[in-house]
N, C-alpha and C positions, 0 to 999 in steps of 0.2 A: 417452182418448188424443187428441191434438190433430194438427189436420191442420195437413200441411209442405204448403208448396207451393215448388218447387224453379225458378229462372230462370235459364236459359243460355243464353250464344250463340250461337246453330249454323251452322257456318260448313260450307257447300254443297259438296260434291265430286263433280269428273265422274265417272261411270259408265263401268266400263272393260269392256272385251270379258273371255270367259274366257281368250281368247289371248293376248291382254296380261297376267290377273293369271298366268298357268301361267307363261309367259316370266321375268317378274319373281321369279319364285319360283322358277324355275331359275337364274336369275341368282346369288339369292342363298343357295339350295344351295350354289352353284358356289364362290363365294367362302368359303363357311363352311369347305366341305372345304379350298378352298387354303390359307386365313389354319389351319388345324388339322395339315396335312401338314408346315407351316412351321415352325411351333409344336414338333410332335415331331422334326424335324431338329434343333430347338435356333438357328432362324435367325428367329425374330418371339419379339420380350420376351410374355409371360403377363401381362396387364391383370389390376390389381389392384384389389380390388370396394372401393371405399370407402360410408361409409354417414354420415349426416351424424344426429345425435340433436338432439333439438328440448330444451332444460330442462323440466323438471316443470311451472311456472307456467304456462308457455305450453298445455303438453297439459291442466293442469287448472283450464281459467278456464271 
């Protein structure tokens, strides 16, 4: 077996408190239930999953 060696760019992010990330994940709890209560009244359209396929060639070069 032959060795990979893998290179990327790592791009640095600040370090947030637990209060910050708890906050932000209530936030978007919050939103999820509203954009879903909305959805079942029948008053926000149902996002439709599109998927985009690659041709054969491409996946087998």
């Amino acid at each position: 077996m032959s060795d990979a060696e893998f290179f990327v760019k790592v791009m640095p992010k600040r370090l947030t408190s637990f209060a910050e990330d708890f906050k932000k994940s209530q936030d978007e709890f919050r939103q999820d239930e509203k954009n879903r209560e909305l959805r079942r009244a029948g008053k926000l359209p149902i996002s439709e999953i599109t998927r985009e396929w690659l041709p054969s060639d491409v996946i087998h070069k």
